[in-house]
C-alpha positions as CSV (number, residue, x, y, z in Angstrom):
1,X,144.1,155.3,107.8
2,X,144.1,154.8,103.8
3,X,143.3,151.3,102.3
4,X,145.1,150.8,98.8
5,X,142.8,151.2,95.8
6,X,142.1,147.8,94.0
7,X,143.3,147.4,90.6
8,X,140.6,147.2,88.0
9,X,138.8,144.4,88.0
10,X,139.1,141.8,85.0
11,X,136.2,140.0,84.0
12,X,137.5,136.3,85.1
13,X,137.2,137.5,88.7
14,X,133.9,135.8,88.6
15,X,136.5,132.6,88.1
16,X,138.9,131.4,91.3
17,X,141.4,131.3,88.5
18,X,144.6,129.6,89.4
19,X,146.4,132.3,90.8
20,X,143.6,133.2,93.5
21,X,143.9,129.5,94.3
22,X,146.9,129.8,95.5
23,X,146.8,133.2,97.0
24,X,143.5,131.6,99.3
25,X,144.8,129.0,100.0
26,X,148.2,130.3,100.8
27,X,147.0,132.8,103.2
28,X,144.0,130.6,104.9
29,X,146.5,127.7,105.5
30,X,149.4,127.9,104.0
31,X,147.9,125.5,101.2
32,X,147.6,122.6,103.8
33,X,144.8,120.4,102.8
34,X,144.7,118.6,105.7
35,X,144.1,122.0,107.6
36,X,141.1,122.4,110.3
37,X,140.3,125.5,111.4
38,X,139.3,126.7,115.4
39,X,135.6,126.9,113.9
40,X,136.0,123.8,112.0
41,X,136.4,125.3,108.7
42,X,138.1,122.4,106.2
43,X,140.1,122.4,103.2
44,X,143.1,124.4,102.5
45,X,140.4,126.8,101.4
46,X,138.9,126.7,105.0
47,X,135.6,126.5,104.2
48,X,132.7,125.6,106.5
49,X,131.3,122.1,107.0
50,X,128.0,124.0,106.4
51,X,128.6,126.0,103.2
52,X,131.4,122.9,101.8
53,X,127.6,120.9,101.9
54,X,125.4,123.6,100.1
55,X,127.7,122.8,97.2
56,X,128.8,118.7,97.3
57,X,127.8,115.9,99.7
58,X,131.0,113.9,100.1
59,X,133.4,114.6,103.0
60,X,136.5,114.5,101.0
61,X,137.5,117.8,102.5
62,X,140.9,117.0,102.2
63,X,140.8,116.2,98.3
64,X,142.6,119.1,96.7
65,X,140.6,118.4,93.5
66,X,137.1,118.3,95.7
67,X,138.2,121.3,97.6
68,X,138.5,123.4,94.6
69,X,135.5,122.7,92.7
70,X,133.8,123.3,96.0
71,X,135.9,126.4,96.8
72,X,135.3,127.7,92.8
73,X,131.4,127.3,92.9
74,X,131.3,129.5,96.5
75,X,133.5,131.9,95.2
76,X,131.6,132.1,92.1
77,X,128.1,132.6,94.7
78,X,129.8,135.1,96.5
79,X,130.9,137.3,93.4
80,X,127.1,136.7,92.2
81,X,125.2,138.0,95.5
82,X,128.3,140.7,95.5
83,X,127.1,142.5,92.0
84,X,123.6,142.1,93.3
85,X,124.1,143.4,96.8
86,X,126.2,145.8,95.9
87,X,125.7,146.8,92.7
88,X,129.6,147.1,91.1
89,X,131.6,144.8,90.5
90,X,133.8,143.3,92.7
91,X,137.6,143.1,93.0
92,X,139.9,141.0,94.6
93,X,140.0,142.9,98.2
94,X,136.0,142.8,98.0
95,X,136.1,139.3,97.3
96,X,138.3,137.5,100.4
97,X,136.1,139.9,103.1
98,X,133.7,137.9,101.2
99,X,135.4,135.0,101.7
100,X,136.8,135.7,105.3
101,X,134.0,136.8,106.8
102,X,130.3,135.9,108.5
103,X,127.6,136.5,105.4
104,X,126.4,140.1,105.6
105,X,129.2,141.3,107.7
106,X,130.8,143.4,104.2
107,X,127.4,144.7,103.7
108,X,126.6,145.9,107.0
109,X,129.6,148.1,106.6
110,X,128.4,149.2,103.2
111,X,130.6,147.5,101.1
112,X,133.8,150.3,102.5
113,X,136.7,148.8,102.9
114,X,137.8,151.6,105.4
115,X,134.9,150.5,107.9
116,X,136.0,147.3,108.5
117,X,137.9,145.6,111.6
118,X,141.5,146.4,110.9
119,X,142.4,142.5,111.0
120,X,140.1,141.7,108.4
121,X,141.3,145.0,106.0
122,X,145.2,143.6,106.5
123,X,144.0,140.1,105.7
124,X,142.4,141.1,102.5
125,X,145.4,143.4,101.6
126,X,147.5,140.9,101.8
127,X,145.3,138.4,99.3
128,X,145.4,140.9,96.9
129,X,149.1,141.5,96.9
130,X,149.5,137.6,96.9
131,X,147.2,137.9,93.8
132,X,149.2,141.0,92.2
133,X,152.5,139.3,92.9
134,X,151.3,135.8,91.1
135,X,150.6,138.7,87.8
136,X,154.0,139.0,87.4
């Protein structure tokens, strides 16, 4: 099994720029905003109740403007305890297991792509080609 190398990494990957917007939101629900997930994850980000409150109070979930800021200012945590964690920077693949996935389920594979669960490696692959075809 091979994993595609990421592409390097520009600085503004510490921003959820426009074009990772929409590849999140496109491949967590199709950029639905009305969108609940099986665990109760909100927002056509699909964030958790629990983390969407670390970062604003209200329960505007389905606000597209509310659900971004929220969505920029978790993405922009995760790249932060990323770099510290693991001690590179991150790129986009690195990123949505970030995003997808329970918090210290990337590092308890070591940060290796090729160690994690097959669903989650296809699900990130596909972000980054979502993100890669919005380049061009």
């Amino acid at each position: 099994m091979t994993v595609a190398k990421a592409r390097p990494v520009p600085v503004s990957i510490a921003v959820l720029d426009e074009r990772r917007q929409f590849a999140l939101g496109m491949i967590e629900t199709a950029n639905k905003d009305q969108a609940v997930g099986r665990a109760g994850e909100v927002s056509r980000y699909q964030i958790m109740p629990s983390v969407w409150r670390r970062y604003n109070d209200s329960r505007y979930y389905h606000n597209p403007e509310v659900s971004r800021a929220v969505a920029e200012q978790h993405w922009s945590s995760l790249y932060s305890s990323f770099k510290k964690q693991a001690r590179r920077e991150p790129n986009d693949f690195d990123m949505y297991v970030l995003w997808n996935t329970r918090y210290g389920y990337y590092a308890s594979k070591g940060f290796n792509p090729v160690r994690l669960h097959p669903v989650v490696r296809d699900s990130a692959q596909r972000f980054v080609n979502l993100v890669v075809r919005g380049e061009s």
